[in-house]
C-alpha positions as CSV (number, residue, x, y, z in Angstrom):
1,X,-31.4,-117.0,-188.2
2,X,-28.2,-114.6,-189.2
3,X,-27.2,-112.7,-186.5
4,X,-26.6,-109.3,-186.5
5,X,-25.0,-106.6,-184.3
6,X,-26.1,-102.8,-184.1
7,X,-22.8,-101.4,-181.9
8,X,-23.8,-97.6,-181.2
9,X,-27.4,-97.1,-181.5
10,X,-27.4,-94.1,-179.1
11,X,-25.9,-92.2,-182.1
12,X,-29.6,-92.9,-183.9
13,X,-32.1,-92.9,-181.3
14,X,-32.7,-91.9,-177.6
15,X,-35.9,-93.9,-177.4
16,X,-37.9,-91.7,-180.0
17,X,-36.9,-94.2,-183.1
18,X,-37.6,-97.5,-183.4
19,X,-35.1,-100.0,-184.3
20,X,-37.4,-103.0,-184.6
21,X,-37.2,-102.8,-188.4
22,X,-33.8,-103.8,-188.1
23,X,-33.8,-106.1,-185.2
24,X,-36.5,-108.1,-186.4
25,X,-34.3,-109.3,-189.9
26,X,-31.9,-110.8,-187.7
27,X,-30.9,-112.6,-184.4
28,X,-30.0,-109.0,-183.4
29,X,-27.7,-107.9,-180.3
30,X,-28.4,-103.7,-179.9
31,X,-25.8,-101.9,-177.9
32,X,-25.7,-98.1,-177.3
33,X,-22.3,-97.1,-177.5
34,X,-19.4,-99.4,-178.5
35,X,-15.3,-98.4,-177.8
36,X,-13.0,-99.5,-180.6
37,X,-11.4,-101.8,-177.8
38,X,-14.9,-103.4,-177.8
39,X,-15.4,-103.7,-181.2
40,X,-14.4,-107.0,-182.3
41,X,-15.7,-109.0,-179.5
42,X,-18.8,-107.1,-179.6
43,X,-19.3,-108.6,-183.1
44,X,-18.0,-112.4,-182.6
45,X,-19.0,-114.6,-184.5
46,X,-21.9,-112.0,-186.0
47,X,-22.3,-111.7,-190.0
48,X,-24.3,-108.3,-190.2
49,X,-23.0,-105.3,-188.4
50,X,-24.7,-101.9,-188.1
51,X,-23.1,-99.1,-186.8
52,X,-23.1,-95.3,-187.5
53,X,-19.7,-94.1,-185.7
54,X,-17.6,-97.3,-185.2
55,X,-14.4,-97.9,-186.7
56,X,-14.4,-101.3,-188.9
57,X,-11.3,-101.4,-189.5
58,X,-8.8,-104.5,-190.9
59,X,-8.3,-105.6,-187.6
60,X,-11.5,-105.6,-187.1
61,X,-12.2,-107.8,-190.1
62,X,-9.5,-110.2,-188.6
63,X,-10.9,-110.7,-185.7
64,X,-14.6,-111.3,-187.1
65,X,-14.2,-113.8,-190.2
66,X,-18.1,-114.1,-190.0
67,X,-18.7,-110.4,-190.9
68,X,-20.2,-110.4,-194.4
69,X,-21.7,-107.1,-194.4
70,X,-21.5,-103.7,-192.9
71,X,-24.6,-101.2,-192.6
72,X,-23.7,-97.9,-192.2
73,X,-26.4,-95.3,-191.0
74,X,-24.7,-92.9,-192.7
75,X,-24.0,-91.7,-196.1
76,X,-19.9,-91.5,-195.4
77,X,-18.1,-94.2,-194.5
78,X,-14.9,-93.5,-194.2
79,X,-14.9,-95.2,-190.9
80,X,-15.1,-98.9,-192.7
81,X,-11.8,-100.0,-194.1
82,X,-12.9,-100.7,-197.9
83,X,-10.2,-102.7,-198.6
84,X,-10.3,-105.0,-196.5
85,X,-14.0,-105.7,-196.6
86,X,-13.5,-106.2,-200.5
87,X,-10.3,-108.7,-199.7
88,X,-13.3,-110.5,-197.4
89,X,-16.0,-110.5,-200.1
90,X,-17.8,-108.3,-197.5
91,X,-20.7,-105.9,-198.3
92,X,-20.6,-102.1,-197.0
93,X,-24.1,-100.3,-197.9
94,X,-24.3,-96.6,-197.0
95,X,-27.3,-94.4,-197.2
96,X,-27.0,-91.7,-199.8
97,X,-29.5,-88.6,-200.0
98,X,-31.0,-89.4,-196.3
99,X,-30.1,-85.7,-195.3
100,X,-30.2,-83.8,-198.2
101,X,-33.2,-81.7,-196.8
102,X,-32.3,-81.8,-193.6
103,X,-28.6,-80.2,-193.8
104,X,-29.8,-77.7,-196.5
105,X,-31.8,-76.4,-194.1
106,X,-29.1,-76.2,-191.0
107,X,-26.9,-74.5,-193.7
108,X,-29.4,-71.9,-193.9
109,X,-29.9,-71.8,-190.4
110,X,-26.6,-71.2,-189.7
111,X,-26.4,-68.2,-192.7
112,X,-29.8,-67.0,-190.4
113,X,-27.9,-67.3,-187.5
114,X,-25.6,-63.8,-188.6
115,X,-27.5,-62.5,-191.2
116,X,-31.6,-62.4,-189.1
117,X,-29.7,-62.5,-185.5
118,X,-33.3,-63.9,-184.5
119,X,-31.3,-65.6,-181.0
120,X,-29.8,-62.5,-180.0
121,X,-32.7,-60.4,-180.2
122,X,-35.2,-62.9,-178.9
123,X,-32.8,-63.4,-175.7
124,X,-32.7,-59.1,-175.5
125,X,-36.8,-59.4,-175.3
126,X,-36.3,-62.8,-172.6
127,X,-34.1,-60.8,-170.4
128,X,-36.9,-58.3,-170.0
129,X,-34.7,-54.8,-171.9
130,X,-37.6,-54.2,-174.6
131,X,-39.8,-53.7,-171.6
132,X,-37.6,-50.4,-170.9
133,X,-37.5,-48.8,-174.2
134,X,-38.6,-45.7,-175.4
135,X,-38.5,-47.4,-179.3
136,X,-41.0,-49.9,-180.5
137,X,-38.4,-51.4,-182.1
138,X,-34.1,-52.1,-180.8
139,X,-30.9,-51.4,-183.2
140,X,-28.8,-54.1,-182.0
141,X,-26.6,-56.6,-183.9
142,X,-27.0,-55.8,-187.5
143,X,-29.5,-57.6,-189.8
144,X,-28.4,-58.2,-193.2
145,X,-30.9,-59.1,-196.5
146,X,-30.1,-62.4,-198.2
147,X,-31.8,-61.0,-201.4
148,X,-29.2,-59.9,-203.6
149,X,-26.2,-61.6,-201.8
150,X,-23.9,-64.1,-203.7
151,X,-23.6,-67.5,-202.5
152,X,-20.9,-69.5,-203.2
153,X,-21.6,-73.1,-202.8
154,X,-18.5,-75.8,-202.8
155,X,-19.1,-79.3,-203.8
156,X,-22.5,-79.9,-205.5
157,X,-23.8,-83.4,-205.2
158,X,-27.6,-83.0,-203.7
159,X,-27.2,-81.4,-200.6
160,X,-25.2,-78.5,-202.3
161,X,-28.4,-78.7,-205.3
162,X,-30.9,-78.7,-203.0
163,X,-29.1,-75.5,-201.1
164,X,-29.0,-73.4,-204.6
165,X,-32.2,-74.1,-204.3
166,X,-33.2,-72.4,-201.6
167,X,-31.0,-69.7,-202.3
168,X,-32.8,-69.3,-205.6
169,X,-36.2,-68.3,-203.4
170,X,-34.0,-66.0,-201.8
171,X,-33.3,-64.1,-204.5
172,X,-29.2,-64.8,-204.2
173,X,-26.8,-65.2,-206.6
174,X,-25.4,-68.8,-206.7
175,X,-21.5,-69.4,-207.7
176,X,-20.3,-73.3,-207.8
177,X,-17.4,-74.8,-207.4
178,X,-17.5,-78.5,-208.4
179,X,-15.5,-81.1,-210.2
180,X,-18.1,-82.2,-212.8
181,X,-20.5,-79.3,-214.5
182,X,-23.8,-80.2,-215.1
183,X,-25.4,-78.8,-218.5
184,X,-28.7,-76.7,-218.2
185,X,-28.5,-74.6,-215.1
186,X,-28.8,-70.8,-216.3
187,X,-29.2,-69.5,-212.8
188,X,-25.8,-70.8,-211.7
189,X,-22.4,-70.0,-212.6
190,X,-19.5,-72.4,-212.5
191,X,-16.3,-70.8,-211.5
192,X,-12.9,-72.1,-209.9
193,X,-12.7,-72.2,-206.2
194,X,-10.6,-69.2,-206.2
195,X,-13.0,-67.0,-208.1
196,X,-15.9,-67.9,-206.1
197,X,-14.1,-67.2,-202.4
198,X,-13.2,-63.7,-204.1
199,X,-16.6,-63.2,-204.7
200,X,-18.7,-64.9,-202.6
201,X,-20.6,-62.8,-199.5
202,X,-21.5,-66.5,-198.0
203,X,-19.2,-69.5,-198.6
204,X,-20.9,-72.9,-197.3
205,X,-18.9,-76.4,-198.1
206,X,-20.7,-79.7,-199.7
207,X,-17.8,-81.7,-200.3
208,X,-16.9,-84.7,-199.0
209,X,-13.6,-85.1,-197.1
210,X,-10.9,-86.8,-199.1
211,X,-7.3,-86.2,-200.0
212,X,-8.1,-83.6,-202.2
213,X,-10.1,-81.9,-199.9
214,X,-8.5,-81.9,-196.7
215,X,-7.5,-78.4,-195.6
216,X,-9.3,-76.9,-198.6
217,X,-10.0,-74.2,-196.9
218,X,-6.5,-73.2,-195.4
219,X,-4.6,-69.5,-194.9
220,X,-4.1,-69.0,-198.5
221,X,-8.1,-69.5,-199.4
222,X,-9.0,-67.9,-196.4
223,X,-6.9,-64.7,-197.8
224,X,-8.9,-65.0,-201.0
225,X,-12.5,-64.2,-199.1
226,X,-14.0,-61.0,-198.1
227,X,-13.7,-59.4,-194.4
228,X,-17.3,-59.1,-194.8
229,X,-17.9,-62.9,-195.6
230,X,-18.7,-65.8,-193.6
231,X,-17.7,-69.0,-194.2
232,X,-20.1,-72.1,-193.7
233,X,-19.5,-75.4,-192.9
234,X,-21.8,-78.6,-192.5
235,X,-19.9,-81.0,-194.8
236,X,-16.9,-82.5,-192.7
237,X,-14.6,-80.7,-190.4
238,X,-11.0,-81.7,-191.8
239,X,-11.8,-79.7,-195.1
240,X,-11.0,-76.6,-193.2
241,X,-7.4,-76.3,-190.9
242,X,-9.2,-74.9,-188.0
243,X,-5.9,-73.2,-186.8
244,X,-5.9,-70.8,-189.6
245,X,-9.4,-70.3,-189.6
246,X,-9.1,-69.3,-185.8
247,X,-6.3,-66.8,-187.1
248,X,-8.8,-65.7,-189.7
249,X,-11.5,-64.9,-187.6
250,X,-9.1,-62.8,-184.5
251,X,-7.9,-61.0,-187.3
252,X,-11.4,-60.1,-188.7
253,X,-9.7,-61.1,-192.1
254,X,-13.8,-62.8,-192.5
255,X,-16.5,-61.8,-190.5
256,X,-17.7,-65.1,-189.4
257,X,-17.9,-68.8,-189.5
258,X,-20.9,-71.2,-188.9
259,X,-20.6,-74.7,-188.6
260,X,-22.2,-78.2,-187.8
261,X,-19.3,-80.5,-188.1
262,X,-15.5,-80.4,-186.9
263,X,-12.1,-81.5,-187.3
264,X,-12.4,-83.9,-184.0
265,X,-15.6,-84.8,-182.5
266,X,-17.1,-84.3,-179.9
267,X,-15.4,-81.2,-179.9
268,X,-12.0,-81.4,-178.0
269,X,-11.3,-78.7,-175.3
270,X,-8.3,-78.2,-177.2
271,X,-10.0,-77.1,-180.5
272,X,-8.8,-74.1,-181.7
273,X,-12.4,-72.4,-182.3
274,X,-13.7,-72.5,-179.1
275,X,-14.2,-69.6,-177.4
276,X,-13.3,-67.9,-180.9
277,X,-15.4,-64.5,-181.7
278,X,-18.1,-64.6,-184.6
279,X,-18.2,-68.1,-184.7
280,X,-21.4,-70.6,-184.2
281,X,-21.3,-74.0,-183.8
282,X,-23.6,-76.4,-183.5
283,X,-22.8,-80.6,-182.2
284,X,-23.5,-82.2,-185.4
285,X,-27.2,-82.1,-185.3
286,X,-27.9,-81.6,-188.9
287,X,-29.0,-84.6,-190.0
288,X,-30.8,-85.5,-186.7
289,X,-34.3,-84.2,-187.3
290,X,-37.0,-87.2,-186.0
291,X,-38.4,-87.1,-190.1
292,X,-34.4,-87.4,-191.3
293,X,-33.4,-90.2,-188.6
294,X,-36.9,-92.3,-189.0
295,X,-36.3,-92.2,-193.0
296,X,-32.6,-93.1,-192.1
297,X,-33.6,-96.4,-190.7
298,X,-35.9,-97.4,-193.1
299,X,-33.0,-96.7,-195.9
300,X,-30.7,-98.9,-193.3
301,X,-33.5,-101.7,-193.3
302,X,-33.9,-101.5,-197.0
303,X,-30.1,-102.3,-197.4
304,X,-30.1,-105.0,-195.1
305,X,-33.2,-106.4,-196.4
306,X,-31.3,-106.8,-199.6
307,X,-28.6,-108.3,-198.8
308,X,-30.9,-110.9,-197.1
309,X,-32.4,-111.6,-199.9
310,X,-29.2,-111.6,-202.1
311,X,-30.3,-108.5,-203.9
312,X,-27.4,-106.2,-202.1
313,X,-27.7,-102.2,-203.0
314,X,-25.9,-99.4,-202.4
315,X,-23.1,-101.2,-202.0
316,X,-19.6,-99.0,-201.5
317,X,-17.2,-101.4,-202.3
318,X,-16.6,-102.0,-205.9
């Protein structure tokens, strides 16, 4: 029997997914959490690796001439060094569309988050103050209507679609900002990035991170948005310098940023938006809802099944 390796399966489960699917394909050795230091040795002699968070990189590879194919329980995978696995022959299968629903909705939650302020007022009623008021209703953070607002989405592969979306039952106004412009969409407008930070009320990012990307969102395009604006982010953290968006957000120059993802993670103590005003974050948790994680594996044991059975599919490395 091929034997396989999963080396961080705390990042997929705590006990309330099962990973049998996958283990029972392969003579399969399930760790929780793996170091990079333990990578390689982890692996041995193993031809099938799974892993959401661990760095296969060329040394890696070196190390672990057996490894003939890579799962990733992700849709990214920047963490697999592509060019070596094709030097190898070696297989890397991601999981595209998993999350779509999943971090459309934590992108509206996080819009929810400033413009309903349902948190703050529910913790006003748990702290007992309603109980002392002469109102039957409280004034206190300002609540905002989405209806009518503009909402410009960046990158718009299906998560940023399936946001529109939702935006459209709103009653927003969507702007996109994306390399290729699909025909037939009346209810959108395609503008540059510039245009749409001018006139945006709620930016929120769907692009992946690569070269082109990284630092999109810097002090110059930060200038370009509204005071009143607040910028959203549940793509990947180093699309945005976080330095300048800290800057940003002391000098009011937006007037908040929600996010689900940074630049390093976890978060370091040294990250320049902790402890920062007008600014939610959340520890990547947007693609962790039981329904998204239990469709995750079954995507994960679909890929590994064909590679089995030498049908391989979704297969990164061309």
């Amino acid at each position: 029997m091929i034997k396989a390796v999963i080396l961080d399966a705390s990042t997929v489960t705590d006990g309330d997914v099962s990973l049998e699917p996958l283990t029972s394909l392969c003579d399969t050795t399930v760790y929780d959490y793996t170091v990079y230091e333990d990578i390689a040795a982890r692996i041995g002699d193993a031809e099938v690796v799974l892993t959401n968070k661990c760095r296969i990189s060329r040394e890696v590879f070196e190390k672990c001439p057996n490894l003939r194919f890579v799962g990733v329980f992700a849709t990214g995978y920047n963490n697999v060094d592509i060019d070596a696995a094709r030097e190898r022959g070696a297989v890397v299968s991601n999981v595209p569309g998993y999350s779509t629903n999943s971090v459309a909705q934590h992108t509206f939650a996080l819009i929810l988050y400033h413009y309903s302020s349902v948190s703050r007022y529910a913790e006003y009623t748990g702290r007992g103050e309603w109980c002392f008021s002469k109102l039957f209703t409280h004034f206190g953070p300002p609540l905002y209507e989405l209806c009518g607002k503009t909402l410009g989405i960046v990158g718009y592969g299906s998560i940023g679609r399936a946001v529109a979306k939702i935006a459209l039952a709103f009653g927003m106004n969507i702007l996109v900002n994306t390399r290729t412009v699909p025909e037939n969409e009346p209810e959108t407008e395609f503008v540059s990035l510039e245009e749409l930070l001018r006139r945006s009320d709620i930016v929120t990012l769907h692009c992946p991170l690569t070269p082109q990307t990284d630092r999109l969102i810097d002090a110059r395009t930060l200038s370009l948005m509204k005071p009143t604006a607040v910028l959203i982010n549940t793509s990947r953290g180093g699309v945005i310098d976080e330095n300048a968006l800290r800057e940003a957000l002391d000098a009011k120059k937006i007037a908040g940023f929600g996010a689900d993802v940074l630049t390093v993670e976890p978060m370091d103590k040294n990250c320049p938006l902790l402890g920062a005003e007008n600014c939610w974050i959340t520890p990547h948790i947007a693609w962790a809802p039981l329904e998204t994680r239990l469709r995750l594996v079954s995507l994960v044991r679909d890929n590994l099944s064909g590679y089995l059975n030498g049908n391989v599919i979704n297969n990164v490395v061309s």
